[in-house]
N, C-alpha and C positions, 0 to 999 in steps of 0.2 A: 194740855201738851206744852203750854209755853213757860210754865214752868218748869217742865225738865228744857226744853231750851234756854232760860236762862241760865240755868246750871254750868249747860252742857259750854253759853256762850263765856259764862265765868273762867272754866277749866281753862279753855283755849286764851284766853286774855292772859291768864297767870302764867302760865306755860309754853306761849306763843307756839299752841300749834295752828293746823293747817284745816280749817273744817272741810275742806273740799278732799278731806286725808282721812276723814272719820267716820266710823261707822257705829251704830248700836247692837244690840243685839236683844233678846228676849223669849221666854217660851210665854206661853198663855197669853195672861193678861199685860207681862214686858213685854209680850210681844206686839201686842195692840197699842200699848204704848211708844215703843220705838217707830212702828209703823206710823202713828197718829203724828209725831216727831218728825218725822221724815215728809212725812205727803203737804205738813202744817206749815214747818218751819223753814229756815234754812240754815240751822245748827250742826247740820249732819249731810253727808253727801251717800250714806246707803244704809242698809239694817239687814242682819241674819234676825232671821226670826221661825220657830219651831210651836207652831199649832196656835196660831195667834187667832185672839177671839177676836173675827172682825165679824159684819154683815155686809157684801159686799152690795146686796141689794137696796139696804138703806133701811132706816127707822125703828131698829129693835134700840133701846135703850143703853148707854155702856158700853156698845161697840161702835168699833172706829169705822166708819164710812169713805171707802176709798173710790168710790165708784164715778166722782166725779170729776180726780185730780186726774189732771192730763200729766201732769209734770211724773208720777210715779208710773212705770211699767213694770210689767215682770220681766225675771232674767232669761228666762225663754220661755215664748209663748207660744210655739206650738212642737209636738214632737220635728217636724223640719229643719225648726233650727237651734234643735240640742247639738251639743257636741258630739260626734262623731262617736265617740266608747262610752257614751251615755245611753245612744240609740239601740232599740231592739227589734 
């Protein structure tokens, strides 16, 4: 993952953006990526991500392991506090 952060820290140097402005994205395996990215580094301040191969429980090979970053949450964690025309 810290090679796509240095990437990600290249772009931002050349183009003087804002990494606390930045987000990834990814389906599958970008998305374990981005996610990996995110939870790893601090090149990126969030990530969309669409069916990402993670193991949330730990120790399958190739996927990203999120289970231990405090720093990463989800955007809502319980039906409670979804948005209001999200709820059913």
């Amino acid at each position: 993952m810290e090679d796509c952060a240095v990437v990600i820290r290249g772009l931002v140097s050349r183009w003087h953006a804002d990494p606390a402005r930045l987000a990834l994205r990814g389906a599958g395996a970008g998305g374990a990526t981005a996610l990996g990215v995110l939870a790893g580094t601090d090149a990126c301040a969030a990530a969309a991500v669409y069916a990402p191969v993670t193991d949330l429980a730990g120790g399958r090979a190739g996927a990203v392991d999120l289970s231990s970053n405090a720093g990463v949450a989800p955007l809502v964690d319980s039906p409670s506090h979804a948005p209001r025309q999200n709820r059913k």
